[in-house]
N, C-alpha and C positions, 0 to 999 in steps of 0.2 A: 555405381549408379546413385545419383541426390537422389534423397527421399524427404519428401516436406507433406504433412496430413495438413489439408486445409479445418477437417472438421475441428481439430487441436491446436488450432491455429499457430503454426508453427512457420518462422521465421529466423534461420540460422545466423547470426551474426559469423562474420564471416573476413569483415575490416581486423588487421590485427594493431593499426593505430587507437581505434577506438576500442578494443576490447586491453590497451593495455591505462587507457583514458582512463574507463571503470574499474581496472583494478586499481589504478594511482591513487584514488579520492578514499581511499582508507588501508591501513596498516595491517599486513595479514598473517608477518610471520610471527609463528608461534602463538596464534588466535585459533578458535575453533570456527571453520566457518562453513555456513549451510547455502547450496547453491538451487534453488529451484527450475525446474525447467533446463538442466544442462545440456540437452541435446545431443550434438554428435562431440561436445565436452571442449569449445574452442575456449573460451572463459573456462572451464575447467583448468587445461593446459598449463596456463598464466598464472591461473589461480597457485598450481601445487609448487612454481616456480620458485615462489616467494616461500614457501615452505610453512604450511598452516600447522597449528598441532595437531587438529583434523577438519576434514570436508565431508560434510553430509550430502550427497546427491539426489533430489527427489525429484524423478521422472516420470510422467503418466504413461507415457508411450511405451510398452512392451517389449518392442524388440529396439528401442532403443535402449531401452535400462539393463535387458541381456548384453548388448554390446558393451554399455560401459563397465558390465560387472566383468565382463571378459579382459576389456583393456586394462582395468585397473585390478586384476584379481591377486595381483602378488604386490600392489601396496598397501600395506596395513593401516594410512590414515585414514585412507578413501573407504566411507560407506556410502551402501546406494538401497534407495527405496523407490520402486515400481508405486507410484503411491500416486493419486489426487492430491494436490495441496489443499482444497476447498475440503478435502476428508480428514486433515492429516491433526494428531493431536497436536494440541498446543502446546503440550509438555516438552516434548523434542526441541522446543524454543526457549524453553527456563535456563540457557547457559550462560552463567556472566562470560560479558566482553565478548559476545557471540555476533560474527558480523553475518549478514545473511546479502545474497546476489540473488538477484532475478530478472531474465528476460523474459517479461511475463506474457503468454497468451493475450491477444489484445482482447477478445471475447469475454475473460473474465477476472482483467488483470485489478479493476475497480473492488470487487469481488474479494481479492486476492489483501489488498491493503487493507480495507476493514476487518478481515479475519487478523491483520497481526495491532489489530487498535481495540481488541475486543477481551484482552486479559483483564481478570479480574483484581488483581494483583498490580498494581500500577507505583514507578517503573520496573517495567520487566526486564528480564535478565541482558536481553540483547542489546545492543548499543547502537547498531547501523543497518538501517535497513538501503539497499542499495538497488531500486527497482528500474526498469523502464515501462514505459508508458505509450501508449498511443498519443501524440503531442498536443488533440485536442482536448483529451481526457487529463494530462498532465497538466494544462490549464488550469483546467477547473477543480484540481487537486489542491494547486497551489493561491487559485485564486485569490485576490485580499478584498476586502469590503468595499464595497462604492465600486470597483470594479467588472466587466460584464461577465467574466467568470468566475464571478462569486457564488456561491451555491451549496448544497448538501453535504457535499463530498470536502470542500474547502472547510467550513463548519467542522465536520467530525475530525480532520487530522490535523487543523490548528489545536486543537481540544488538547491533544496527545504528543503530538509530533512536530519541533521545527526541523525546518527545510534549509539546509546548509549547502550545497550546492548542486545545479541544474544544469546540462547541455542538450541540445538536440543532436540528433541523431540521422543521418541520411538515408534514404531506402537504399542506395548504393551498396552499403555497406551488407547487406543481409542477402542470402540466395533460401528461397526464391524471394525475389525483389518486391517487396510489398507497393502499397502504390500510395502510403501515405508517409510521415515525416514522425520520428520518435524523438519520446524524451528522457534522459537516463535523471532520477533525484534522487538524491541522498537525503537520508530522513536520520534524526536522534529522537529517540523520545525524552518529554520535557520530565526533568527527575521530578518538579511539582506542580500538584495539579490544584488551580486559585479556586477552583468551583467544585465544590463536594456531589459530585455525582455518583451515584452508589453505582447504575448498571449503564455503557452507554449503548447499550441497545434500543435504551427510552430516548436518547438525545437521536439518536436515529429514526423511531419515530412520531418523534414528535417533527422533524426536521421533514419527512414525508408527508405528515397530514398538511404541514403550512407551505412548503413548497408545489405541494399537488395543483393546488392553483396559483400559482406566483405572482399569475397578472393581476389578480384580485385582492381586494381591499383584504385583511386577516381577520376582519370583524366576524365573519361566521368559523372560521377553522379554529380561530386562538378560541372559541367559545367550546367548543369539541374536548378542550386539555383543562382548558381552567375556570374555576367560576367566576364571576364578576368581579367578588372582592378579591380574591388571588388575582386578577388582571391589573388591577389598585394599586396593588403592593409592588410592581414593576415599574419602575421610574422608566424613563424615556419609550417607554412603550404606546405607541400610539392604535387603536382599532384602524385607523385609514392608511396604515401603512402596507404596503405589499412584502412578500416575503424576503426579497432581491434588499427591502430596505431596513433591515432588523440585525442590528451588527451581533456577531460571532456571540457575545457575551452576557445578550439579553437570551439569546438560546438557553446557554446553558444555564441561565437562572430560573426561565421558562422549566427548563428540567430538575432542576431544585426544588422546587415548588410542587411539580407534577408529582415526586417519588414524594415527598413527605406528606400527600393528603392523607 
């Protein structure tokens, strides 16, 4: 019998063209690599083909993470953790050259990328983050400036992460058949970061109080973070500009400013 929890929103890839697609876009043998959300383990499968040095499996669901520990109980690379990712230590991710996979819950897959932009320690160990997306949300991830899916999210993982390659994804391919259109990105984290931002919790939000009203002039929210003369000190930064119109890099100066009052 298929079993899919909508509350967990769970969506089994199921195409084995495409699930051999996302193994192709990074090199796995003899890498350590962590697979989030493996399910009933079809990217698992693929995964061990290629021969990792190991595979961390972290699965929310119960009695699927019993099943995998049962399938996989007599291979020694395969670990599995019954875990929330949104709970899971960041430390488990300190591994050089660590690739990590994810068909992430669409619920809280946004959720899911800023927990791995959020080391303190910057670059972190892992090398490739390999996610999929809800395709409207993967927009606005990948969004670039002056364009309409520019926004919060685009902002915090230009900061940290370029984006080396994208496809969509068909509901076709997944049981139970979702009823909208996904996108799988490959992400590297940038080895150097141009903007000295000490926590980027704060470019986070600061990117909420000026996005909260988008459509509106920034003249009252930019007054909220900084004071007049700090507003000064911001070349191209205009009061009558709306949020949608503030490229990537007066943020982060915005947040430069903010941590060093």
């Amino acid at each position: 019998m298929k079993y899919a929890k909508k509350s967990l929103g769970q969506n089994f890839l199921s195409d084995p063209n495409i699930i051999k697609k996302i193994i192709n876009l990074t090199e796995i043998n003899n890498r350590n690599i962590v697979e989030i959300g493996p399910g009933k383990g079809a990217l698992t499968e693929e995964i061990l083909k290629r021969q990792p040095k190991s595979l961390l499996l972290i699965e929310k669901d119960f009695n699927l993470a019993i099943k995998l520990k049962k399938k996989y109980l007599n291979n020694k690379i395969v670990k599995i953790k019954n875990a929330d990712i949104l709970k899971f230590d960041l430390k488990n991710f300190n591994i050089r050259n660590q690739a990590i996979f994810g068909n992430l819950p669409y619920n809280i897959s946004s959720q899911i990328l800023v927990k791995f932009l959020q080391f303190k320690k910057w670059p972190p160990k892992y090398s490739d983050l390999i996610f999929m997306f809800q395709k409207e949300l993967g927009e606005k991830i990948i969004g670039n400036f002056s364009t309409k899916h520019y926004g919060r999210l685009s902002i915090l993982t230009n900061y940290r992460l370029n984006v080396l390659k994208k496809f969509l994804v068909s509901p076709n391919c997944f049981f139970p058949k979702p009823k909208i259109t996904s996108m799988v990105i490959q992400f590297q984290p940038k080895k150097r970061e141009l903007y000295h931002i000490k926590n980027i919790i704060n470019l986070e939000k600061i990117t909420n109080i000026i996005f909260s009203n988008r459509r509106k002039m920034i003249n009252k929210s930019i007054k909220k973070i900084l004071s007049p003369e700090e507003i000064k000190r911001i070349t191209d930064l205009k009061l009558n500009f709306r949020a949608s119109e503030i490229k990537p890099e007066i943020y982060y100066r915005i947040t430069e400013i903010y941590e060093n009052k």
